[in-house]
N, C-alpha and C positions, 0 to 999 in steps of 0.2 A: 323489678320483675316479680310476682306473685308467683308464693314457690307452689310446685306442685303437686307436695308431699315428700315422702320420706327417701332415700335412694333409693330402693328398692320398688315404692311402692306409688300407686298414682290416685290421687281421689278422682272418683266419675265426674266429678262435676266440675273440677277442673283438665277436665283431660280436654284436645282439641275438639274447634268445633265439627270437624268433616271427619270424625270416627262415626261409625256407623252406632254408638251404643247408648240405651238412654239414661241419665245421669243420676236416676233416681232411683232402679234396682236394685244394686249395689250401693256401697261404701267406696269399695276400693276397686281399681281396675289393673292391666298390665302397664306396666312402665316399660317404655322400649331400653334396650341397652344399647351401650355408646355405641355406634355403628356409621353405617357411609351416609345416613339422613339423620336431620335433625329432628326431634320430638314433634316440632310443629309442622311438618312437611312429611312425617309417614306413618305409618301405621305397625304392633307388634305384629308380627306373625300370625300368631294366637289368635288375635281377632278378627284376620283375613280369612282362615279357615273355618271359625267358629260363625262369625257374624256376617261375614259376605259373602264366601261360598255354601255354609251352610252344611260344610263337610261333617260337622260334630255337635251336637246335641251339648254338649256343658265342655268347660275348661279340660277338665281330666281325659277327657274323648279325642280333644283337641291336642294336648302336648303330645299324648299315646302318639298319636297319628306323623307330628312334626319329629319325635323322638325314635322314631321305626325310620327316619331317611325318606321320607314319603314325598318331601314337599323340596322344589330345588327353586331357587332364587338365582337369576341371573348364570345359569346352568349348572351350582353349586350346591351342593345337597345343604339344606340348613338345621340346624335341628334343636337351637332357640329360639323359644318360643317365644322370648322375647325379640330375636330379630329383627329391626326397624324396615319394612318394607315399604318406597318411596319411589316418587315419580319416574317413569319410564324405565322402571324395573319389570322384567320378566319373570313372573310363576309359571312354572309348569308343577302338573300331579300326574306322574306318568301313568299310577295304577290305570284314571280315570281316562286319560287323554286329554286333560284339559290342561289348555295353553292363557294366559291371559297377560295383559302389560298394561302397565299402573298408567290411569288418566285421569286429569281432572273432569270433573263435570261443571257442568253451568254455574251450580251453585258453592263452587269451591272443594267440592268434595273428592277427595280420593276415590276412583272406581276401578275395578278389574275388567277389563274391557276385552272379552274373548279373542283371541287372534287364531290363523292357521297354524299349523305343527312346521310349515318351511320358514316360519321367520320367529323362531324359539333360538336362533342361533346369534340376534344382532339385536341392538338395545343404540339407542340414540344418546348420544351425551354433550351438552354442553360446555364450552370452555369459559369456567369459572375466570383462569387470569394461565398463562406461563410464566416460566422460568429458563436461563439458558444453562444447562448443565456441562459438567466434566464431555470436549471434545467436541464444544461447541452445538449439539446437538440441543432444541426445544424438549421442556418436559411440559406437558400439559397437563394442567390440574383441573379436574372433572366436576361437574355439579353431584357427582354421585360418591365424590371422596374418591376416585382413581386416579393413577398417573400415568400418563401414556408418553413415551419417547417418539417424537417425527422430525422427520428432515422439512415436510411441508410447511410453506408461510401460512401461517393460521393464526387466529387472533382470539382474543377472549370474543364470546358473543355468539362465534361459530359453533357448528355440532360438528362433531364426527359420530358414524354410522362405523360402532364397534364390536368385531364377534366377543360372545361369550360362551365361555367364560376365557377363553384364550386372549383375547385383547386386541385383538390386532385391529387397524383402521383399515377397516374395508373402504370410504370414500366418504367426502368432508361436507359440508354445506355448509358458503359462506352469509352470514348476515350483510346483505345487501337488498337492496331495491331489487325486486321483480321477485324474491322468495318468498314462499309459502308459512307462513308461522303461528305458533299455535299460544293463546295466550292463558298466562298459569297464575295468575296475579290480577285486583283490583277487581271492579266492575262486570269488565266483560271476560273475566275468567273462564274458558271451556271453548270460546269464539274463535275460529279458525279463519286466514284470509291472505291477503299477499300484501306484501310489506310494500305500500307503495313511497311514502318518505319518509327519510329517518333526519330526525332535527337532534342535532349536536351542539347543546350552549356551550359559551363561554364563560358563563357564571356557576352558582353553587344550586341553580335549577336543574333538575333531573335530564337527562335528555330523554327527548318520546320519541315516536312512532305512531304514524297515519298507516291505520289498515284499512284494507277493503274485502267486504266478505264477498262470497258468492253471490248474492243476488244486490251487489254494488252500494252495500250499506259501508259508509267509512266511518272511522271514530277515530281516535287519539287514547292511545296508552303510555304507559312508560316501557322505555326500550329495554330495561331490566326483565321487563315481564314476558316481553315476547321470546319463543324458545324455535326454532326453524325446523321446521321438518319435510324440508323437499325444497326443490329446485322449481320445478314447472310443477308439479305433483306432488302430496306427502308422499313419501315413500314408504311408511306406517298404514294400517287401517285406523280407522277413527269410529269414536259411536257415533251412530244413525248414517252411518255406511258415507260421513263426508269423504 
């Protein structure tokens, strides 16, 4: 793996490619710190408010802003700037009223995607893999680095629809035929549609998934990539109001 600079610090031009920043500005950019997303899957802080919202004019403008409590992740006040902020995470800036939750677009890119102020309370997560803990109870481990304790059969693959920042599982959606999902990975990355078959090999070949969009375009992805977000319906907004 080509490294990415020094701990601390990140070259532009090695930074990912769905940061919103151009490579040649600068030398150097933010390095996210070790946090619930990986370097490749999110974005600092810093450059969400700097570069995407547009809250601040230069760097210094921007931490001021993150270091005053200003900006809450996932309903948690954050206030590094380094921060890794990552897929189907919640921002709110209450000064402003603005609500948004991380999505991909078409083109791979991490987006802030506006949302209403009644759904700042729940974030969507899927289950990376579980484990059976002390009293036989499931711990379920998060795409988002969390761990949540359920009595419910649930399986990797699924989401749960969880408040935050309290945690609790408000209600699950399983990875099955007839769900809605949204895919975060490969080709048709940003492409929403309902999971009409899911092919499971018996070999060291990936298993896919045959989606079908809205106006009954199918494809084939890998079932890795597809993330579920509704039953009959997302139960998310989406951009361009799918």
């Amino acid at each position: 793996m080509a490294k990415m600079g020094s701990r601390k610090h990140l070259k532009r031009y090695k930074s990912p490619k769905h940061w919103p920043i151009h490579p040649k500005e600068d030398k150097w950019t933010v390095k996210p710190s070790a946090g619930p997303h990986a370097i490749e899957s999110s974005l600092p802080l810093l450059i969400v408010i700097r570069d995407i919202l547009g809250l601040a004019d230069n760097s210094r403008e921007a931490k001021r802003i993150i270091n005053n409590g200003e900006i809450l992740v996932d309903g948690e006040v954050r206030k590094d700037y380094k921060f890794p902020v990552g897929f189907m995470d919640v921002v709110q800036i209450p000064k402003n009223e603005g609500v948004y939750r991380v999505l991909p677009d078409e083109k791979g890119r991490l987006i802030l995607h506006p949302i209403v102020q009644e759904n700042v309370e729940f974030k969507l997560c899927k289950i990376e893999n579980k484990t059976t803990v002390k009293g036989g109870k499931t711990q379920l481990n998060l795409h988002d680095g969390r761990n949540s304790i359920t009595e419910d059969q649930l399986s990797a693959g699924d989401v749960v629809k969880l408040k935050v920042p309290e945690q609790e599982i408000l209600e699950s959606i399983k990875f099955e035929e007839g769900t809605i999902g949204l895919v975060t990975g490969g080709k048709h990355t940003g492409e929403i549609g309902k999971i009409k078959e899911i092919n499971i090999t018996k070999s060291s070949m990936p298993n896919t998934v045959v989606m079908e969009t809205e106006n009954k375009k199918s494809f084939l992805t890998l079932k890795d990539y597809v993330f579920v977000i509704g039953k009959e319906e997302p139960v998310i907004s989406l951009p361009g109001g799918k």
